[in-house]
N, C-alpha and C positions, 0 to 999 in steps of 0.2 A: 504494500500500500504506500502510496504516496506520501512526502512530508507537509504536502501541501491538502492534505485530507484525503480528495478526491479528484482534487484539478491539477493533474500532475501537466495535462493538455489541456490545451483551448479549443475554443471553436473554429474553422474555418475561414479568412476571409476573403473577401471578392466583393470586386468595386463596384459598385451600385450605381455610380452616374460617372458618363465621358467627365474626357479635363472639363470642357467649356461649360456642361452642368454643374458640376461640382464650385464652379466659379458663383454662376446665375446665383446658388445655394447660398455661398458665404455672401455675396453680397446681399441677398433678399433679408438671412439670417441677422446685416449689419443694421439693413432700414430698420428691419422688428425691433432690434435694439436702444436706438434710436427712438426710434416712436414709445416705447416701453416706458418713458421719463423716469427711468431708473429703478422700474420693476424687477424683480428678477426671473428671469428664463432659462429654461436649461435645453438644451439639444441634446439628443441623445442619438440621433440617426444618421447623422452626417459620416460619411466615412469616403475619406478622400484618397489618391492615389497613395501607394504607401511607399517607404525605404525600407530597406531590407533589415537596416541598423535598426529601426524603431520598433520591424516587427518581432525581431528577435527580445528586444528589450521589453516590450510588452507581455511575449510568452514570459521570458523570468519573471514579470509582474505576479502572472498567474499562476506560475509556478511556487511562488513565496507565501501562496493563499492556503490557508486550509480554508479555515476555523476556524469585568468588564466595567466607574464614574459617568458624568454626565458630560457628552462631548459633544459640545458644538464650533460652528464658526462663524465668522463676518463676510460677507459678499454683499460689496457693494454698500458696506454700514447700517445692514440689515440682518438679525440674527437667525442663522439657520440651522434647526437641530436634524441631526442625522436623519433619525426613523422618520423627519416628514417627508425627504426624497423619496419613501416609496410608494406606490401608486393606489393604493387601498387608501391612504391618507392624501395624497396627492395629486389627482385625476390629471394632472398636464403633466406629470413626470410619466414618460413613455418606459415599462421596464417588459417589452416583449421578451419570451425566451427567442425568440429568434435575433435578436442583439445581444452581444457577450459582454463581458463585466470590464474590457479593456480595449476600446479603439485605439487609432493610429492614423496619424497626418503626418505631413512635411510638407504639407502647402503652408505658406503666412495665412494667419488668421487674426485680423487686425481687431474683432470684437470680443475675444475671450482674453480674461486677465486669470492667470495660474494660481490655484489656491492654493498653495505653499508661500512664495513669496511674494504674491499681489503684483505682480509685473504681467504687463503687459505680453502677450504670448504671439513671437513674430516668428519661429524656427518651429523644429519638430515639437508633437506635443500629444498625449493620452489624454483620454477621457473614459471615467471609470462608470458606464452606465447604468451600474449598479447602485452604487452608494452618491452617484453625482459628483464625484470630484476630476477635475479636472488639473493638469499637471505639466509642466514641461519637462521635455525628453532629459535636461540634464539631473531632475533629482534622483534620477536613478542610481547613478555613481557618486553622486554627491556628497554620500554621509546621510543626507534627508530621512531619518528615521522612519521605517517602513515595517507596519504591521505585519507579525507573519500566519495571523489568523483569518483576518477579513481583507488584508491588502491596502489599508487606507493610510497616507503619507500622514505625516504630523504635523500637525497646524496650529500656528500662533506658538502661544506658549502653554497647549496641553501636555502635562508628562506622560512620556512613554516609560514603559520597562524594560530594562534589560535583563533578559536573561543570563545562568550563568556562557550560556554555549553561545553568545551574541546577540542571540535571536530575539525581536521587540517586541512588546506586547502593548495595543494602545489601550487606553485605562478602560473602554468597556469590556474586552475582552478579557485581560486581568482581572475583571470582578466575581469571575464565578470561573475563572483558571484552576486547572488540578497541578497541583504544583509537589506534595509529596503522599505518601501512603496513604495517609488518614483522610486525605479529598478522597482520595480514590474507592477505596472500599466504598460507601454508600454507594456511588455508580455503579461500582459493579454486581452492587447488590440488584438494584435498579436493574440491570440487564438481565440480570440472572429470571429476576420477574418476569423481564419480555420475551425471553425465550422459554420458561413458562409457561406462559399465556398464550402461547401456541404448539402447546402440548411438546416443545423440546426441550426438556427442564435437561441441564447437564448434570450430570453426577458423579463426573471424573475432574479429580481434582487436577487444578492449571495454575502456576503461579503466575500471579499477573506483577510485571515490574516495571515500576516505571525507569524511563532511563535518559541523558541528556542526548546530545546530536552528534556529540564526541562518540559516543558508546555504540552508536546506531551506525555508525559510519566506519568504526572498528570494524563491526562486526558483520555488516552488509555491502561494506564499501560505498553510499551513498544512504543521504540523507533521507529516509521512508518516516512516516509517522506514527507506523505499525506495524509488528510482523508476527508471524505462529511459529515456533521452534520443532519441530518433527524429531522425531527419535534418530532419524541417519547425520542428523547434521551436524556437525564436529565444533560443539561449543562446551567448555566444562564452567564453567562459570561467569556472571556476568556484574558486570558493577551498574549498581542499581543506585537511583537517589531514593535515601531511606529519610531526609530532611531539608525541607530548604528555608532560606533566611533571606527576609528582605532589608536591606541598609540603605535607607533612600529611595535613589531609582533604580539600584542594583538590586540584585538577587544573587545570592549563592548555595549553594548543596554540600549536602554531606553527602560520600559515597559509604556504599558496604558491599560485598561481595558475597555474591549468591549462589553457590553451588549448583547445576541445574543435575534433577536426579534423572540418569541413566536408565536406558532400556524401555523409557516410558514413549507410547505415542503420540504423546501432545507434551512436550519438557517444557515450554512457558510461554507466556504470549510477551513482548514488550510494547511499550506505550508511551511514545515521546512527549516529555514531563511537559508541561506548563501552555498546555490550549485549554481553550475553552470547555466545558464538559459538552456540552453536544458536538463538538467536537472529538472528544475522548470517546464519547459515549457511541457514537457510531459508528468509530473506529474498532473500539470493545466490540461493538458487534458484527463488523465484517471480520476480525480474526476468529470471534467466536463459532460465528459457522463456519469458518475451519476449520476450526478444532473438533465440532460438531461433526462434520461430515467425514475426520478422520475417523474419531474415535467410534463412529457406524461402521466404518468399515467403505467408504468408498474411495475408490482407489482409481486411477488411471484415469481420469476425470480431464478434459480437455481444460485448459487455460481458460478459456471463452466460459464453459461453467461452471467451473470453482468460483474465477473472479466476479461473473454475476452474479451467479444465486449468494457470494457474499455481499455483493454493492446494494443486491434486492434487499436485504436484512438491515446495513444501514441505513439504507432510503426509509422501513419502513418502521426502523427506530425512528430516527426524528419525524417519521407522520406520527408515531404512537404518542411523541413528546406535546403533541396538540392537546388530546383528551387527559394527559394523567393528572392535570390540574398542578402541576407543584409549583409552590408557592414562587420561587425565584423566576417562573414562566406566567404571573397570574397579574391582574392588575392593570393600570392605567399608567404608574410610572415609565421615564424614561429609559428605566434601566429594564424593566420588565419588555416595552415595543421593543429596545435593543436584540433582545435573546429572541424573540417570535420572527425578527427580521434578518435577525442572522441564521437561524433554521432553514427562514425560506432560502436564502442566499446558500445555504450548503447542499438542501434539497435540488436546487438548480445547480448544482455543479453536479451532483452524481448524475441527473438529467445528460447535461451537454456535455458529457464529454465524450470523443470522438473516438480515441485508442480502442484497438479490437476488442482486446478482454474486457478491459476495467466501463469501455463505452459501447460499444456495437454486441458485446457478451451480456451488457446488464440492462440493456433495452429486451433482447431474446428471452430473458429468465423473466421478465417482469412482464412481458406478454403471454408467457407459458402461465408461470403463476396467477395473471388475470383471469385467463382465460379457463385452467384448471383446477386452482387452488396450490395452496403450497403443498400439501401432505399427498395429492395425487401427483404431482411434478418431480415429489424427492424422489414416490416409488417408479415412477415410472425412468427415472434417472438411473434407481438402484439396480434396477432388471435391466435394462439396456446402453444405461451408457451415455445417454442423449437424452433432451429436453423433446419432452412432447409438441407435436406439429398438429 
C-alpha cells in the first residue's frame, strides 16, 4: 500500500480546449474577475496546455497525499475556512470526480494570486481542486511546508508538524493523528468490529506496529503507508515506535524492538505512525483483508484481486465511518466538517485511481461485490480463483 494512502497515482490528463480556447478562457475568466468587485471565485476546470516539469511535480503532489485545529485563510481580505470549499456547502465550488485534486498550467495567468505567498501568479502554477488552493510551481522545492495527509501547503502563519521522519502534518490532520500505541488500539478495536459486522470476525492473533518512514523504507525499500508481513518473508525483528513526544512543532519517538514470531502466516501488519485515523483506519483494513484472506487459506490470488477486494474493504470502512456516529465525526464544528471532508476526499482517491491492481483491480471487486454480495464473491473467488462475471 501506498504512503500516500491510496493515491500513490493520479488521474489522467488531456487538454480540454486548443491554445486559442484556452486563451478566450483566461481572458473571459479575467473580465469575471473584474466585474466580481472583489468577490471571491474559484475555477476549478481550466486546464491549460501542460510542461512536462509541472506535470511531474504535481504527481509528487499527489503522491505526498494520503490522509487535525481550526484552519483557515485570507483571499483577497476575506476569511475562508477550508470545509466551505466543498460543494455540499458551497454550490459554485465545482468538485466533479471527473477533475483530480491537482491541475497544471505554464500559461501566464495574470488573475490568480498564489495562496502561499499572495503574489501574483505569472509562471507555472497548480490548482488543488479539491480543497481550492491554488499554488505556484516553485513551493514545491521551496521548503513551503507540505501536508502529507491531505496535501495542503501552509499558509500564513498556521503551525504545521513535524514529524520525527520529516514528514508534516497540518494542525487539522494532527488533531485526531495516531501517533503511538495507545491511539492505536481503540482503532483497531474499531476495525476488528467492522470486520465483524460482516461476519469476518478475525481470530488469529496479528501484531499491529506502528513504525516511522525510516523503518518502512529499511525494510521495503520505499516509502508505503502499510504492509502484511507473511511467514516466507525474511524479517526477524522490527523497530516499532512504542512512544512519541511532542516539543513544540516537533515530535519525537521512542523506539523498541519487536521480535516478529516465526512460522506464523500472518507475523504482523505495520502502520506508518502519525496520519490521520481514517486514514490509519482504512489502511488497518486493506492489510487486514490480507491477512484475512491468508489466514483462509487463499492463495495464488492475482494482484488485481488481492489489491481490490483489499481497497473494497477500505472504501467500505470509511462508508461504514458515516453511520457509526462517533463522537470526533458528529457535530457542526469545524473540526468535526474537517474529518467528514476529509473521508470524502480519501473515499475519492481509492475511487480515481488509475494503476491496474490498486485502481482498474478495485473498481472489478467492487462491481463483483455490488453486484453479488461480498460473502458470495469470496466463495466464489475461493473455488475458482477469479471474481464473478
Amino acid at each position: 500500500m501506498s504512503a500516500n494512502g491510496f493515491l500513490l497515482e493520479g488521474p489522467s490528463y488531456q487538454d480540454q480546449f486548443s491554445e486559442y480556447e484556452d486563451e478566450d478562457v483566461v481572458r473571459a475568466i479575467g473580465l469575471s474577475l473584474q466585474e466580481s468587485n472583489g468577490k471571491d471565485i474559484y475555477i476549478d476546470n481550466l486546464e491549460c496546455h501542460q510542461n512536462d516539469e509541472v506535470e511531474i511535480l504535481a504527481e509528487k503532489l499527489e503522491e505526498s497525499t494520503l490522509s487535525s485545529a481550526d484552519l483557515s485563510t485570507s483571499t483577497e481580505g476575506s476569511e475562508l475556512k477550508w470545509w466551505k470549499l466543498f460543494k455540499e456547502f458551497n454550490p459554485s465550488v465545482h468538485t466533479s470526480k471527473g477533475t483530480s485534486w491537482w491541475r497544471k498550467s505554464s500559461k501566464r495567468c495574470n488573475t490568480l494570486l498564489c495562496d502561499v505567498c499572495e503574489e501574483q501568479i505569472s509562471s507555472e502554477w497548480l490548482r488543488c481542486t479539491y480543497w481550492g488552493q491554488t499554488v505556484r510551481k516553485k513551493h514545491i522545492s521551496d521548503g513551503t511546508p507540505c501536508c502529507c495527509a491531505c496535501s495542503r501547503f501552509k499558509i500564513g502563519d498556521i503551525r504545521y508538524i513535524t514529524l520525527s521522519d520529516g514528514r508534516q502534518l497540518c494542525p487539522d490532520c494532527h488533531y485526531t493523528a495516531v501517533m503511538d500505541p495507545e491511539d492505536c488500539k481503540p482503532l483497531l478495536d474499531e476495525v476488528h468490529r467492522f470486520f465483524k459486522g460482516l461476519n469476518m470476525k478475525i481470530r488469529y492473533y496479528i501484531p499491529i506496529l506502528l513504525v516511522d518512514q525510516e523503518e518502512i523504507i529499511r525494510i521495503h525499500k520505499k516509502s508505503i503507508l502499510g504492509s502484511t508481513i507473511y511467514e516466507k518473508f525474511e524479517l526477524e525483528a522490527v523497530n516499532y515506535v512504542s512512544k512519541s513526544i511532542q516539543r513544540g512543532e516537533n515530535v519525537e519517538v521512542v523506539k523498541e524492538v519487536e521480535q516478529l514470531p516465526p512460522g506464523r502466516k500472518v507475523r504482523a501488519v505495520l502502520l506508518l505512525y502519525g496520519f490521520p485515523k481514517l486514514a490509519i483506519g482504512s489502511t488497518l483494513a486493506h492489510e487486514l483483508m490480507h491477512a484475512w484472506m491468508r489466514v483462509q487459506g487463499y492463495r495464488g490470488l492475482s494482484l488485481n484481486i488481492a489489491e481490490g477486494l483489499s481497497q473494497v474493504m477500505a472504501h467500505k470502512w470509511l462508508e461504514w465511518q458515516s453511520f457509526t456516529g462517533h463522537d470526533y465525526m458528529k457535530g457542526t464544528s469545524e473540526k468535526a466538517q474537517f474529518l467528514r471532508n476529509l473521508k470524502e476526499f480519501m473515499k475519492d482517491g481509492i475511487e480515481r485511481r488509475y494503476s491496474e491492481a490498486y485502481g482498474h483491480g478495485f473498481r472489478e471487486a467492487k462491481w463483483a461485490v455490488e453486484r453479488y454480495g461480498l460473502r458470495y464473491t469470496l466463495k466464489h473467488i475461493a473455488r475458482k480463483g477469479k471474481l464473478p462475471e
